[in-house]
MMTF fields as JSON, N, C-alpha, C and O atoms, coordinates in Angstrom:
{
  "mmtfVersion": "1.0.0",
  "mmtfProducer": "UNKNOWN",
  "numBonds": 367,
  "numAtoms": 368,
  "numGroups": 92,
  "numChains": 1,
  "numModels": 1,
  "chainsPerModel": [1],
  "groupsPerChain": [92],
  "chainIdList": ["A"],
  "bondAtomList": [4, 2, 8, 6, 12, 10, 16, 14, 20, 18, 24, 22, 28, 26, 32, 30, 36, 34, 40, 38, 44, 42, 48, 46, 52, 50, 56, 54, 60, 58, 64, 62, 68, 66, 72, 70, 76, 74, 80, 78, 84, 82, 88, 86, 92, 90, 96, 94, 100, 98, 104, 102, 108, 106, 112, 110, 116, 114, 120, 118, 124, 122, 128, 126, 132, 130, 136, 134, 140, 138, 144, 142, 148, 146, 152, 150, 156, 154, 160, 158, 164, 162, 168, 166, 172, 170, 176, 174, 180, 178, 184, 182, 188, 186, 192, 190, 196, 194, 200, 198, 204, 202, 208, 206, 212, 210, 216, 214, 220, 218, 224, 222, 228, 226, 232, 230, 236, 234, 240, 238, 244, 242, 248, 246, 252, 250, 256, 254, 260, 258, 264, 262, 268, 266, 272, 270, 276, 274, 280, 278, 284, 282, 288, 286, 292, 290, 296, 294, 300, 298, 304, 302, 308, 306, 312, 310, 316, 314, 320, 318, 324, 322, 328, 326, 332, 330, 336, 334, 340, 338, 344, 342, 348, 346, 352, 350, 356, 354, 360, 358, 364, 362],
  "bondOrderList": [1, 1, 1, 1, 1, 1, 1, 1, 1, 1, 1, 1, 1, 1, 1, 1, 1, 1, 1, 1, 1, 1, 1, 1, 1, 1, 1, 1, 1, 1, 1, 1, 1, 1, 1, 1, 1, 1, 1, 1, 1, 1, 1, 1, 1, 1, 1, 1, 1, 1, 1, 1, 1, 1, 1, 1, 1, 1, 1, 1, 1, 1, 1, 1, 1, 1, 1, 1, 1, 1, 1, 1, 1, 1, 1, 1, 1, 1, 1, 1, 1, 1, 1, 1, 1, 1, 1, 1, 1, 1, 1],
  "groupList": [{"groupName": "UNK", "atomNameList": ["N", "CA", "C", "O"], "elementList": ["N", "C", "C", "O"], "formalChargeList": [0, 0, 0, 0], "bondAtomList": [1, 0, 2, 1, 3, 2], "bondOrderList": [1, 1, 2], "singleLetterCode": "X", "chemCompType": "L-PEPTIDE LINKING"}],
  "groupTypeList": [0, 0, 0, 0, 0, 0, 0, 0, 0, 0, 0, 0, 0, 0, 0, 0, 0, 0, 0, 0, 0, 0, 0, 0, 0, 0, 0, 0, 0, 0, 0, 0, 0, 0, 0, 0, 0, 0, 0, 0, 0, 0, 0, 0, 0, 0, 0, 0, 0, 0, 0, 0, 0, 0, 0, 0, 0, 0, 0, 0, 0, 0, 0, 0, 0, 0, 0, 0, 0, 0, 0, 0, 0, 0, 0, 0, 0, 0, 0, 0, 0, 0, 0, 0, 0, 0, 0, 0, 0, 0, 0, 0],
  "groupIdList": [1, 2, 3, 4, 5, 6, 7, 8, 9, 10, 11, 12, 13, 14, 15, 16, 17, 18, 19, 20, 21, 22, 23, 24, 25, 26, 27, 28, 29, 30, 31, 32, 33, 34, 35, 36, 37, 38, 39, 40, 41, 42, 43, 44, 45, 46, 47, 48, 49, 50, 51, 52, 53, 54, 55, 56, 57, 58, 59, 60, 61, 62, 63, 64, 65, 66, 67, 68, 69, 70, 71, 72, 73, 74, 75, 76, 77, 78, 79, 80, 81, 82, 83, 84, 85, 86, 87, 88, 89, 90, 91, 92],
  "secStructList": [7, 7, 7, 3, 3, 3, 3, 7, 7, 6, 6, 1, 1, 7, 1, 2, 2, 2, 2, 2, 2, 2, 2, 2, 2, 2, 2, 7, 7, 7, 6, 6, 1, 7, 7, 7, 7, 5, 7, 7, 7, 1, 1, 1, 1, 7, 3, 3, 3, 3, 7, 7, 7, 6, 6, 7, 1, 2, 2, 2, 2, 6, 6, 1, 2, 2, 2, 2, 2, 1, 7, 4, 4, 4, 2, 2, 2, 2, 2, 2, 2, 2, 2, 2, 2, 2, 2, 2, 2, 2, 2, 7],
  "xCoordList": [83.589, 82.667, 82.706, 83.785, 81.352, 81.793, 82.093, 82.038, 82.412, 83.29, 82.964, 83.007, 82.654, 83.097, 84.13, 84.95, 84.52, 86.3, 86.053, 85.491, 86.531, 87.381, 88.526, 89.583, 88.318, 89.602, 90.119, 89.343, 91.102, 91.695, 92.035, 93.059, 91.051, 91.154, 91.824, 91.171, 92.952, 93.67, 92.035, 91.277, 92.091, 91.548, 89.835, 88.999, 89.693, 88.642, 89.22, 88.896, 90.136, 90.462, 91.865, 92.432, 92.313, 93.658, 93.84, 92.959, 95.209, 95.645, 95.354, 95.162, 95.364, 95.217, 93.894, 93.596, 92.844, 92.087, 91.035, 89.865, 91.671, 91.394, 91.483, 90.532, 92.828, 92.821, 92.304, 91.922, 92.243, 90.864, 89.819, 89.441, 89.221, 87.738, 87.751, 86.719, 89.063, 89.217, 89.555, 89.214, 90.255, 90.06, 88.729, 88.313, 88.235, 86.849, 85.629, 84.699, 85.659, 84.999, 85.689, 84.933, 86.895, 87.167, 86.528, 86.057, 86.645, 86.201, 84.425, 83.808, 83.775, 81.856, 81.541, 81.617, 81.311, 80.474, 78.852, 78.489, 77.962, 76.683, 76.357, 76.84, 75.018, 74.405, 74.249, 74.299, 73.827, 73.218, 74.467, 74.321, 75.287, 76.597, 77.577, 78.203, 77.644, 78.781, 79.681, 79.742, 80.325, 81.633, 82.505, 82.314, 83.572, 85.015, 85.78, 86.783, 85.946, 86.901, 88.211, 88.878, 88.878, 90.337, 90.435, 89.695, 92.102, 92.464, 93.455, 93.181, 94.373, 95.421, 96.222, 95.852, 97.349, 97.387, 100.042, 100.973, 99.746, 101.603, 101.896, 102.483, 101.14, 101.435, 100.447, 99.469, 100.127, 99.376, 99.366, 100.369, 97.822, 96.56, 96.408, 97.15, 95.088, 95.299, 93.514, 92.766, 93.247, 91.82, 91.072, 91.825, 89.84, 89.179, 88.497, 87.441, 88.604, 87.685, 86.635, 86.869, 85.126, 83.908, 83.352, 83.736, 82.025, 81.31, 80.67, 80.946, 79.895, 78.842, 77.25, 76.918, 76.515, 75.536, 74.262, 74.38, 73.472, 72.749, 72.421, 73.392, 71.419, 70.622, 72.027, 71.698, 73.256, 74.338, 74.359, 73.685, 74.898, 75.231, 73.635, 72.987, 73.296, 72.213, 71.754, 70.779, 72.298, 72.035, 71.45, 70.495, 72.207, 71.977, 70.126, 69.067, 70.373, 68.88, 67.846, 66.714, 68.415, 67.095, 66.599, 65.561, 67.489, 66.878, 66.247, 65.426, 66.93, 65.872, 64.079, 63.417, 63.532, 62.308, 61.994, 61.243, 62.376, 62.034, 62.338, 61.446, 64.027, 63.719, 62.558, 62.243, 62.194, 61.094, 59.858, 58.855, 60.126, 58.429, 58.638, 57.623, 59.546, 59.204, 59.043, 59.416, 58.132, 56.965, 58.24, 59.421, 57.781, 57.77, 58.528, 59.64, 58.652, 58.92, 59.851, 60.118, 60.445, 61.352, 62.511, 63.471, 62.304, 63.238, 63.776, 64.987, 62.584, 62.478, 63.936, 65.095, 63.536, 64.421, 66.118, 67.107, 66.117, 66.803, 67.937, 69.135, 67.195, 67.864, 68.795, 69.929, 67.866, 68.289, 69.898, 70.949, 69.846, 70.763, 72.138, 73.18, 72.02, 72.775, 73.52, 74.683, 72.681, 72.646, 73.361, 73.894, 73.162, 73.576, 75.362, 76.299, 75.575, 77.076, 77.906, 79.134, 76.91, 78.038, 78.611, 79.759, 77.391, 77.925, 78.895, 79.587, 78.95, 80.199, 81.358, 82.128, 81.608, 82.447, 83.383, 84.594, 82.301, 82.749, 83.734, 84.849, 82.388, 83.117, 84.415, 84.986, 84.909, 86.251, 87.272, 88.382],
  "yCoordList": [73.579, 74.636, 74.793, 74.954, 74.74, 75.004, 76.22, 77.112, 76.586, 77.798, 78.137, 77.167, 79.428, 80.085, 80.35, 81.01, 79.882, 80.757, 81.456, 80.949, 82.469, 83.507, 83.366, 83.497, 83.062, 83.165, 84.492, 84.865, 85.005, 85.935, 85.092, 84.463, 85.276, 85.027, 85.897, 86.918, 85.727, 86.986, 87.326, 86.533, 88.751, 89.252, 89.594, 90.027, 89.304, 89.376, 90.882, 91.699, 91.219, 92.31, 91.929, 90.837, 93.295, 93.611, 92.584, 91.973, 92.64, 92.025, 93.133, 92.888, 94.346, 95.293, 95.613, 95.927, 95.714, 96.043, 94.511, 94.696, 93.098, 92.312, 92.545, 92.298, 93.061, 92.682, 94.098, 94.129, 95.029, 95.818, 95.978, 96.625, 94.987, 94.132, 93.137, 92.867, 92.508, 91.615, 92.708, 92.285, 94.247, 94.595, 95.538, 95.838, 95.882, 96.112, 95.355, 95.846, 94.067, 92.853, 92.589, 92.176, 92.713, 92.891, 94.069, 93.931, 95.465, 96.611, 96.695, 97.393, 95.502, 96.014, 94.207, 93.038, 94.593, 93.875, 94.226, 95.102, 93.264, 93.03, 91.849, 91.323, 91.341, 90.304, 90.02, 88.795, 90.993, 90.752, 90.478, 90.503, 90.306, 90.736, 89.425, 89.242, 88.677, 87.676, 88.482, 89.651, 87.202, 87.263, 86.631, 85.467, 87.34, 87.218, 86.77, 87.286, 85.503, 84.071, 84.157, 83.189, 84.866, 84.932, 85.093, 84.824, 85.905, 85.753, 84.919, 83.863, 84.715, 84.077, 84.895, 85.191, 85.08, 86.166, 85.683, 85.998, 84.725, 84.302, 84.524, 85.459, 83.058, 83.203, 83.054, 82.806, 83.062, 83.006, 81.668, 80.963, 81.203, 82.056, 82.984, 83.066, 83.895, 84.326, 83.896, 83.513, 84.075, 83.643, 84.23, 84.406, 84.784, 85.015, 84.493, 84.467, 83.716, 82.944, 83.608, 84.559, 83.091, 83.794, 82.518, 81.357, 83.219, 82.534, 81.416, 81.68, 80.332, 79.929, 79.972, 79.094, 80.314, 80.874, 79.528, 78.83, 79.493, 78.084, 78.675, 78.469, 79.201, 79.637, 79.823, 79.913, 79.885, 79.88, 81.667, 82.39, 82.233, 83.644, 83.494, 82.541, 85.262, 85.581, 85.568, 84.878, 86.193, 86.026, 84.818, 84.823, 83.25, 82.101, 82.11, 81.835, 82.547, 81.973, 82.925, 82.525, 84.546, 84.997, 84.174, 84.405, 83.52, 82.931, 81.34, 80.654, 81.209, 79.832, 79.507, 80.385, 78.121, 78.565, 79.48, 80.437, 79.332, 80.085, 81.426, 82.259, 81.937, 83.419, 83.786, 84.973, 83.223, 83.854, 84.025, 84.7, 83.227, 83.584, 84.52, 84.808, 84.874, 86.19, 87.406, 87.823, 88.061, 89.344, 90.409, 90.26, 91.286, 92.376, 92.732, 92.59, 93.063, 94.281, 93.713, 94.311, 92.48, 91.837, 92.392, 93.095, 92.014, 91.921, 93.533, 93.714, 94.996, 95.951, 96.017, 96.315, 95.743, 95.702, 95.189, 95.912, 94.013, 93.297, 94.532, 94.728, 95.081, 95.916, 96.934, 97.204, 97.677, 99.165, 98.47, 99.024, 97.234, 96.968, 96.354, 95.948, 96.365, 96.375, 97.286, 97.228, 98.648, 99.685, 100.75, 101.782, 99.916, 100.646, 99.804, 100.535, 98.571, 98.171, 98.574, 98.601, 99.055, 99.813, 101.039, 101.395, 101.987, 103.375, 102.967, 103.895, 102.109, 101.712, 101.578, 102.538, 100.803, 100.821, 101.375, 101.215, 102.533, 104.033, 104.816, 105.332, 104.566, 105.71, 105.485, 106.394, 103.883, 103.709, 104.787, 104.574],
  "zCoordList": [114.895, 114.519, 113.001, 112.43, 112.223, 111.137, 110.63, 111.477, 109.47, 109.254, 107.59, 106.834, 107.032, 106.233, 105.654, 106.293, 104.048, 104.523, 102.958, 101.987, 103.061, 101.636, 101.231, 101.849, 100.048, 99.975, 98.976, 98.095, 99.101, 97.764, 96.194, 95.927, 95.463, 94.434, 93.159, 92.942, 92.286, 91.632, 90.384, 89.826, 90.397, 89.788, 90.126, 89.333, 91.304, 92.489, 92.542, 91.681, 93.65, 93.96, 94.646, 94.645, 95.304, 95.175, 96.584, 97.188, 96.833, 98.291, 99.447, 100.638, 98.85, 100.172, 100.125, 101.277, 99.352, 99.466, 100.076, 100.413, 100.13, 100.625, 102.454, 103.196, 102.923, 104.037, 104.503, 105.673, 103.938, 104.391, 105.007, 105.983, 103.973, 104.363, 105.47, 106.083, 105.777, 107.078, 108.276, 109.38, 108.292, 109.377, 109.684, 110.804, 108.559, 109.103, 109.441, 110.082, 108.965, 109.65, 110.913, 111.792, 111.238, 112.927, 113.845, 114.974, 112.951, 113.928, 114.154, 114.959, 112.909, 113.134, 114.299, 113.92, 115.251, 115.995, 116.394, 117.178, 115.608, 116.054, 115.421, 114.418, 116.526, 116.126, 115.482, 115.368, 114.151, 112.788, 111.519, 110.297, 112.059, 111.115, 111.276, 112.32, 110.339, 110.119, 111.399, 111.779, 111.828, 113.303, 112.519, 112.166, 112.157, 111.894, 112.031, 111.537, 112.774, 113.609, 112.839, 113.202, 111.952, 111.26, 110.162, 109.216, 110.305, 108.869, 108.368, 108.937, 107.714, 107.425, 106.128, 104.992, 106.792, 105.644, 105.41, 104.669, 106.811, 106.67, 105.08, 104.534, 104.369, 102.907, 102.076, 102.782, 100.947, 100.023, 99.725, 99.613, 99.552, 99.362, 100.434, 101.413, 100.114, 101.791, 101.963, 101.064, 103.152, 103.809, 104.589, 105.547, 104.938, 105.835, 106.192, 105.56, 107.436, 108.289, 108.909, 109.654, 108.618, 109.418, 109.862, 109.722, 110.617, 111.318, 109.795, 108.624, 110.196, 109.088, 108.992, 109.788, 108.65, 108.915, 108.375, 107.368, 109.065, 109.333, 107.395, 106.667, 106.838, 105.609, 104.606, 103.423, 104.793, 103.951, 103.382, 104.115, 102.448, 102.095, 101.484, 101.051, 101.727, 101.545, 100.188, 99.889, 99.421, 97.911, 97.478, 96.701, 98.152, 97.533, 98.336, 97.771, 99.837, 100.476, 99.716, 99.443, 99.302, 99.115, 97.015, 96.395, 96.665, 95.43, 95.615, 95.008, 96.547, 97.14, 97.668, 98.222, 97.367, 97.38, 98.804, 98.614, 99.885, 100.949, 100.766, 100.935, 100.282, 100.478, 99.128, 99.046, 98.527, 97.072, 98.168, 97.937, 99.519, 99.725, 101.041, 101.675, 101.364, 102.419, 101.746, 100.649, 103.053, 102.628, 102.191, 102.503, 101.553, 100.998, 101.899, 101.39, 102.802, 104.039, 104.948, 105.991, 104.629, 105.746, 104.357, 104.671, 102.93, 101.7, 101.977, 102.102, 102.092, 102.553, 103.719, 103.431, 104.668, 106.192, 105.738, 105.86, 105.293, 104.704, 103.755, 103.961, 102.898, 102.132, 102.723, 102.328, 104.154, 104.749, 105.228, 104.907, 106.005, 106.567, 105.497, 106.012, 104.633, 103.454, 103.533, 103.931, 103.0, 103.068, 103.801, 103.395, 105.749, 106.385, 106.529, 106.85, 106.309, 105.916, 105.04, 105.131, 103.738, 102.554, 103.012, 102.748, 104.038, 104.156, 105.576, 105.994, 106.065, 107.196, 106.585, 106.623, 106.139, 104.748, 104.549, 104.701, 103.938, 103.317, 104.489, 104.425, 105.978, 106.163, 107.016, 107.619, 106.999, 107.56, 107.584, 108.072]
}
């Protein structure tokens, strides 16, 4: 299966505030949302294993010629659900 991986990079962010982000990518399950397949955390480096996503991380697809040409209102949709992951986030 192919795979995503993170790694903790120094000066990215902290080690705890890394594995943070790996147990709240364990606690959000939906369709729309990267799936979380591991962490690795025995020794350093450390890693988070996700799903891989056919279009690769969004940022890269929405500057590619395809994401430049979807409508207005998907980029719109696209955004809320951003949106609605930062305030998940938060409200861990």
């Amino acid at each position: 299966m192919p795979v995503a991986v993170k790694q903790l990079t120094p000066g990215q962010m902290t080690q705890n505030d890394f594995v943070a982000e790996a147990k709240l990518l364990h606690r959000l399950r939906h369709r729309h949302l990267v799936l979380l397949l591991g962490v690795c955390t025995v020794s350093e480096p450390i890693y988070i294993i996700m799903e891989l996503l056919p279009n690769g991380a969004l940022n890269s697809y929405l500057q590619s010629e395809n994401g430049r040409q979807l409508a207005f209102h998907v980029l719109i949709h696209f955004s809320t659900q951003v949106g609605l992951f930062s305030r998940a986030a938060v409200i861990r």
